[in-house]
C-alpha positions as CSV (number, residue, x, y, z in Angstrom):
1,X,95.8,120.2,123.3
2,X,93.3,121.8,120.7
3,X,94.7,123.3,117.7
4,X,93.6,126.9,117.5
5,X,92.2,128.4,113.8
6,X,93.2,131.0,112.5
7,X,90.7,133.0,111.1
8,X,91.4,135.1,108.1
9,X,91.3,139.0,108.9
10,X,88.0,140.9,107.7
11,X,88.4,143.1,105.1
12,X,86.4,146.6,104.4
13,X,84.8,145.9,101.0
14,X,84.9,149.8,99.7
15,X,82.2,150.6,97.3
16,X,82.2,153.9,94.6
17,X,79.4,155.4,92.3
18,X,76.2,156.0,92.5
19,X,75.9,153.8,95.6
20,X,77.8,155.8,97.4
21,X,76.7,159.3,96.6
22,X,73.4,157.6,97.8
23,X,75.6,156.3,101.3
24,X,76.9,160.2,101.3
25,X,73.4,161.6,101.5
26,X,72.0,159.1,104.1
27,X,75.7,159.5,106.1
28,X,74.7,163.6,106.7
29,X,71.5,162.9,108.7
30,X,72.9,159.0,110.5
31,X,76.3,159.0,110.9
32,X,78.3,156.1,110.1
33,X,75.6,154.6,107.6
34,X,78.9,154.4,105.2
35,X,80.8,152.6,107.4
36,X,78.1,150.2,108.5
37,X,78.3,149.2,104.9
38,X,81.7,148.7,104.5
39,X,82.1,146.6,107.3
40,X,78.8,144.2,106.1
41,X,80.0,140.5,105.5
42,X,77.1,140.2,103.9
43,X,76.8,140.7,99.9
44,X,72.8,140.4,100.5
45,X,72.5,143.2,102.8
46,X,74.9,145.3,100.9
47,X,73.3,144.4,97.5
48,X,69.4,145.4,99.1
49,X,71.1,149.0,100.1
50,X,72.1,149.2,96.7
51,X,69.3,148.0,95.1
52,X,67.7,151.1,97.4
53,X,70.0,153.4,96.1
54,X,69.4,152.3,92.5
55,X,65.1,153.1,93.4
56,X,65.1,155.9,96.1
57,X,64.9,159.2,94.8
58,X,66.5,161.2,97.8
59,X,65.2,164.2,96.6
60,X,61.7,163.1,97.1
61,X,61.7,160.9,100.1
62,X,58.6,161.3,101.2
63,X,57.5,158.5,98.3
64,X,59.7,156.1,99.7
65,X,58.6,156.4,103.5
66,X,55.0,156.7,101.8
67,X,56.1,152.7,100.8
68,X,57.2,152.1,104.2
69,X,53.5,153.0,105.8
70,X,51.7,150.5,103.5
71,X,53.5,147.5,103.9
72,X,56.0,147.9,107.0
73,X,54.3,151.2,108.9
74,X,55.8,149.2,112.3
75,X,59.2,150.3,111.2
76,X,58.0,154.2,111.5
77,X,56.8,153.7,114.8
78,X,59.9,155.2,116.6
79,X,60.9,158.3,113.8
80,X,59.0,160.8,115.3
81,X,61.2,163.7,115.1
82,X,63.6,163.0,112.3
83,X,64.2,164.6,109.3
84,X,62.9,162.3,105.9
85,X,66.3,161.6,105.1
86,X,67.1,160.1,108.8
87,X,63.8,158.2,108.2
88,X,65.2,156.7,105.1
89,X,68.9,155.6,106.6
90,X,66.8,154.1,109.9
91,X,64.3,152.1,107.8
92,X,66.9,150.4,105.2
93,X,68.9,149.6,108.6
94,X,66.3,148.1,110.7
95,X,64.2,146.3,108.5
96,X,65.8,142.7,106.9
97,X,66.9,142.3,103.3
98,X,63.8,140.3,102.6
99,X,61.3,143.3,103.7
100,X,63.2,146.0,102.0
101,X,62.7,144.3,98.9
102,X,59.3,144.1,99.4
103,X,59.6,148.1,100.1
104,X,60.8,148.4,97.5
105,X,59.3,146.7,94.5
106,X,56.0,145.8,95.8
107,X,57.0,141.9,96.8
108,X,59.5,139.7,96.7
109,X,59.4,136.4,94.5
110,X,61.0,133.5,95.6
111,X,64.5,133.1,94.3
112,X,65.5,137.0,94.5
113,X,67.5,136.9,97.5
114,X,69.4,134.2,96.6
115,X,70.1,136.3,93.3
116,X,70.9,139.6,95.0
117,X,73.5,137.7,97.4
118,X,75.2,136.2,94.4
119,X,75.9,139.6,92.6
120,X,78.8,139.7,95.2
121,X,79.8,142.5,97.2
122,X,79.8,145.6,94.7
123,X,76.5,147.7,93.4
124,X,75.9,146.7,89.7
125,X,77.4,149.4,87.0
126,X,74.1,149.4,85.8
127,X,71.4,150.3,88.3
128,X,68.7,149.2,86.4
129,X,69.3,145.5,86.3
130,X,68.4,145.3,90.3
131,X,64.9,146.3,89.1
132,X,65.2,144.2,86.0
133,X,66.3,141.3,88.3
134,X,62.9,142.0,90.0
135,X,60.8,141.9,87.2
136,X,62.2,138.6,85.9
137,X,61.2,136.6,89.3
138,X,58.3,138.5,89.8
139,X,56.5,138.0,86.1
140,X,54.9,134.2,85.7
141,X,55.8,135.3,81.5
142,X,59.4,134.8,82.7
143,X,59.8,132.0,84.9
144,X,62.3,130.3,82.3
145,X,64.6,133.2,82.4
146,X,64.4,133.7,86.4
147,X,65.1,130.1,86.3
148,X,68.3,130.3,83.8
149,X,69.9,132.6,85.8
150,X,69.6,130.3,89.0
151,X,71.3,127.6,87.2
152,X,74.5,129.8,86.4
153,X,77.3,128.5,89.0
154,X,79.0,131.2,91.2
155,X,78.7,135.3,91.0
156,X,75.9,136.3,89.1
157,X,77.0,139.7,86.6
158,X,75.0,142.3,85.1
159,X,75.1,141.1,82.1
160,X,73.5,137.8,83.0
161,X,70.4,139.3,83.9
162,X,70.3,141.6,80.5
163,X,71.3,138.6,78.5
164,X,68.8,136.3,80.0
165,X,66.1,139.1,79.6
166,X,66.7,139.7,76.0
167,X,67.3,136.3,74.9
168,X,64.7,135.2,71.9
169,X,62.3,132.7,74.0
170,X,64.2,129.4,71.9
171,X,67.7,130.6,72.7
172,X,67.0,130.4,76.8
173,X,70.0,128.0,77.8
174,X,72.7,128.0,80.1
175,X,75.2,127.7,77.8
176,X,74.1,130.6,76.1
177,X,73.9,132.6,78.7
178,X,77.5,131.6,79.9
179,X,78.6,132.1,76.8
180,X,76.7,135.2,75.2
181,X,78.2,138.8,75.7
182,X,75.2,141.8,75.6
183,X,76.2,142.7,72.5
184,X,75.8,139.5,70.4
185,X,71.9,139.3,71.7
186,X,70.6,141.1,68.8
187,X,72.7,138.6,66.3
188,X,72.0,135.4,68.1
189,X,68.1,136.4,67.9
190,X,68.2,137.6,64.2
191,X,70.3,134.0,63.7
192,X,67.5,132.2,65.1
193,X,64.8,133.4,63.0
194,X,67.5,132.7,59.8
195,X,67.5,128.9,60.8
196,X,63.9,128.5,61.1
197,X,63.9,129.8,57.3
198,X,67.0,129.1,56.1
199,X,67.2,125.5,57.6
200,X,64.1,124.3,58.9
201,X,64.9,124.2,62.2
202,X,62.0,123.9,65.3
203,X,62.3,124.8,68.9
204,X,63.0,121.1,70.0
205,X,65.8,120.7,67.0
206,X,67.0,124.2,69.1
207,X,67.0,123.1,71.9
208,X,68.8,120.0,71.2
209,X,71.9,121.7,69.5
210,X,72.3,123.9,72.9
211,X,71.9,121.0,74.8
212,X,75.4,119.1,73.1
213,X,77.4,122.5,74.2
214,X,79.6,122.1,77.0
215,X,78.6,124.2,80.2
216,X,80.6,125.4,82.6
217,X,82.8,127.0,80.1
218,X,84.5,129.9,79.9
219,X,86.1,132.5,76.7
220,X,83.8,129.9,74.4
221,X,81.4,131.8,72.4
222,X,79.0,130.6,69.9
223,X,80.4,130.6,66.7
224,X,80.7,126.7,66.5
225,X,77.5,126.4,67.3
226,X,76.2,128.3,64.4
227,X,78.4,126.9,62.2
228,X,77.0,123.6,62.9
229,X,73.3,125.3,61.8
230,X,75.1,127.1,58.6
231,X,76.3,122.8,57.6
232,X,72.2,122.3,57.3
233,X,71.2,125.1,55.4
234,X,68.6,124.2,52.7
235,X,67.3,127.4,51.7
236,X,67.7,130.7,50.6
237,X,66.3,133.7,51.8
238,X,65.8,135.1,48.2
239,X,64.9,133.2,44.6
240,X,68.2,131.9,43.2
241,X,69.3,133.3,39.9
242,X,69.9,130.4,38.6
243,X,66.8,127.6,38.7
244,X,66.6,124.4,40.2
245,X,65.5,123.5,36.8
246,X,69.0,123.7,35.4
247,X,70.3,120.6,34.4
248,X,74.0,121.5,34.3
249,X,74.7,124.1,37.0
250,X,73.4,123.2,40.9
251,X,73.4,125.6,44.0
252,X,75.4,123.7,46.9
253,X,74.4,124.9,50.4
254,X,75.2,123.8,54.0
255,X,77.1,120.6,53.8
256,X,77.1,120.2,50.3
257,X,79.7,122.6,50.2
258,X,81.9,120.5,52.1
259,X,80.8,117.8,49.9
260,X,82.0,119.8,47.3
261,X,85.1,121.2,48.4
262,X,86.5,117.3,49.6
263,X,85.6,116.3,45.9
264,X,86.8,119.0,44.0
265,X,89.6,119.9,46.3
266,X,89.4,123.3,46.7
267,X,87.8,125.9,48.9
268,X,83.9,125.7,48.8
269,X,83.3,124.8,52.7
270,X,85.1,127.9,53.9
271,X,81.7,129.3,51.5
272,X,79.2,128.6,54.1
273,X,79.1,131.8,55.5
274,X,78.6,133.8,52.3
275,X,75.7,131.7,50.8
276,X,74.0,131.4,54.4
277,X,74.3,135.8,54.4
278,X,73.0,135.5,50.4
279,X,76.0,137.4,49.7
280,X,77.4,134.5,47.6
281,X,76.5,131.6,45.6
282,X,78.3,128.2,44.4
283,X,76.7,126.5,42.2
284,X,78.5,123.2,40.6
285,X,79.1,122.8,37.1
286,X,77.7,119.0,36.5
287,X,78.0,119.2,32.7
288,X,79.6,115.8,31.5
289,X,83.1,116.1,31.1
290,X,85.3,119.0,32.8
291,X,84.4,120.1,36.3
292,X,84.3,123.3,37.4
293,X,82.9,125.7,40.5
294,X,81.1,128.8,39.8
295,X,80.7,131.4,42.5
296,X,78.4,134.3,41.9
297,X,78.3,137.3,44.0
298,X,75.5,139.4,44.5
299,X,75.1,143.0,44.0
300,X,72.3,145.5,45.3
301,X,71.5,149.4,44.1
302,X,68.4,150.4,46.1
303,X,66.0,147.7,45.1
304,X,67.5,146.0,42.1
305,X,69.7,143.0,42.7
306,X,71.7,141.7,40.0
307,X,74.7,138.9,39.9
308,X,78.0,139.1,38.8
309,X,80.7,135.6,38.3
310,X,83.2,136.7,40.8
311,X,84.8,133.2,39.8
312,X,85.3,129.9,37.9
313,X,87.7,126.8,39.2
314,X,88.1,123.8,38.2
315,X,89.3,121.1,40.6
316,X,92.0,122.6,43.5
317,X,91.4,126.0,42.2
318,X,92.6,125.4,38.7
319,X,92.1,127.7,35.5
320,X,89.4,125.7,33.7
321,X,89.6,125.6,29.8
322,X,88.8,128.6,27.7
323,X,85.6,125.8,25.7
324,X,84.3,125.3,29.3
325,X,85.0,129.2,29.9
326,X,82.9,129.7,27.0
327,X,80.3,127.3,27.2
328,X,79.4,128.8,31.6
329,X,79.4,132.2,29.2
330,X,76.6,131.3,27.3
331,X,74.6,129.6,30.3
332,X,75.1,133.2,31.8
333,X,73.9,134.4,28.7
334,X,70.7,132.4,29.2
335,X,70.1,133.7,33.1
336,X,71.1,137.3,32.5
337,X,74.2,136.8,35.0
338,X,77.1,139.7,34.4
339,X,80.5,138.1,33.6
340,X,84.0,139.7,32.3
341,X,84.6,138.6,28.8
342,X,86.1,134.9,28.0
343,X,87.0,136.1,24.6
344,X,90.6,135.9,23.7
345,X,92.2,139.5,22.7
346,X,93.4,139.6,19.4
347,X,97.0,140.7,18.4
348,X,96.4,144.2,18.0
349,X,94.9,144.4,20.7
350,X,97.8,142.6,22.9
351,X,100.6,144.5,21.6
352,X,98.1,147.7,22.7
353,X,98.2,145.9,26.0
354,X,102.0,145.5,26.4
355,X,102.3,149.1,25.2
356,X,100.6,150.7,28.5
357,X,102.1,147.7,31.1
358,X,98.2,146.3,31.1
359,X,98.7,143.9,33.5
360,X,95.0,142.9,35.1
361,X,94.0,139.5,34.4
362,X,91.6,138.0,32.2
363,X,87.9,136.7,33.3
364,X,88.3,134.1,36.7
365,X,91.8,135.2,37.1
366,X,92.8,133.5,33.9
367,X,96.6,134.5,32.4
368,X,97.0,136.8,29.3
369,X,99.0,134.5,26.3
370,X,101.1,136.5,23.8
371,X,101.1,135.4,20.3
């Protein structure tokens, strides 16, 4: 006896939008053009109609059918009679999803379809991307994009195709297009010119970081990644204020931070941010004797940029001694770096202190002694 399948029931896939105002239109001059669309099991079919809806203007129809003449006039042969809009809801039913396209936009590349059919079985909230779709397959300038989109697994969202059209020409990976929201493409291409300053890198060094991120993932986003570029940092976008030349006080970057911090036990790797943003700078004291960590901070008022000691640690954040307080004072001195003042208050000026409850601390978070 043969077992007998059941098969699943169909289900109307609805649609809203701009898509269907466009449906609407059509449905006035060919009934049922709506529900011809609802009841498509194909997403390719349904995604061409709204690709049409997203490039007809129904106010001007005449353009479209002017299309329709030049590259399928067959497909007019049997409208005699019928109003424009009529024409319009005939032609995108009669004529395949291959030969609307080419309608359409002038051609259809290779590749296209396949994309169309995977946007699944709603119009895009953007209407542009169909066109921007287009232009990606169809331009030779763009075959690596048009060729990282194919290589996404499953549905294929908007924001694919505006990522992978936006992307700087080095950043073109699957991962980062699984991975990259539209809003981060304007930070992930100013990164990638900061590594090629800040750290040396080259579009093969690029392309081989992308290449050890896992694909197929999903809620990952690329903040490991750079990290890993912000751990080889050897430059700065701006002179240092303190020189190279220095022989006791030497600017850590990239993994000499964590260098630093394992040594010194304290908190210079969670740094790496700052100094790769030039907002901060660590510089280690490597004066014989007492060790210490200097963090400078930089300020900005219109076109002047000056530097301020935000701090001074010793090992595992420790207060370091007021001589070694005093001595990083006078190598300030030297580079015209701002400080607050090392110098003890005297007596006088404590008991003025413990008068008013004066109770902010000293330079580098150093504690006020009473005499």
């Amino acid at each position: 006896m043969e077992q007998q399948i059941e098969q699943r029931p169909f289900r109307v896939q609805e649609f809203r939008g701009y898509a269907l105002n466009f449906a609407a239109r059509l449905e006035a001059s060919v009934p049922h053009t709506i529900l011809r669309l609802i009841q498509a099991r194909s997403h390719l079919s349904r995604q061409v109609f709204f690709a049409a809806a997203a490039e007809i203007d129904l106010d001007r129809p005449e353009a479209f059918l002017a299309q329709i003449e030049v590259r399928a006039a067959d497909v007019l042969a049997d409208f005699h009679g019928l109003d424009p809009l009529a024409q319009v809801a005939r032609a995108l039913i009669l004529m395949k999803p291959r030969r609307t396209l080419e309608v359409l936009y002038g051609s259809c590349p290779d590749g296209l379809l396949g994309l169309f059919e995977r946007f699944g079985s709603q119009p895009l909230y953007s209407p542009e991307v169909y066109r921007l779709a287009f232009e990606l397959f169809s331009d030779p300038r763009h075959r690596r994009r048009a060729k990282i989109l194919g290589q996404i697994p499953g549905q294929i969202r908007p924001e694919h195709v505006t990522v992978a059209a936006n992307l700087d020409e080095r950043l073109l990976h699957r991962s980062v297009l699984e991975r990259c929201h539209q809003r981060e493409v304007a930070a992930l291409n100013r990164f990638v010119e900061m590594i090629v300053d800040l750290c040396g890198a080259t579009p093969a060094s690029i392309r081989e970081s992308l290449d050890q991120l896992a694909v197929g993932t999903r809620g990952c986003k690329m903040t490991e990644w750079a990290e890993g570029w912000m751990a080889r940092q050897v430059h700065l976008p701006f002179a240092a204020p303190i020189p190279a030349t220095d022989p006791d006080l030497k600017l850590r970057l990239g993994r000499e931070l964590d260098d630093l911090g394992r040594r010194l036990r304290n908190c210079a790797a969670q740094r790496k941010s700052f100094t790769f943003l030039g907002e901060r700078l660590i510089f280690e004291v490597v004066k014989p004797g007492e060790q210490a960590v200097l963090e400078l901070l930089r300020l900005t008022s219109g076109d002047q940029t000056h530097w301020v000691c935000e701090d001074l640690r010793a090992p595992r954040n420790r207060r370091v001694s007021p001589e070694m307080a005093a001595w990083v004072q006078a190598k300030l001195d030297q580079h015209g770096i701002f400080y607050q003042s090392v110098a003890h208050p005297s007596a006088e000026k404590q008991a003025l202190h413990r008068l008013v409850d004066h109770t902010s601390a000293f330079a580098w978070d150093r504690q006020r002694r009473s005499e």
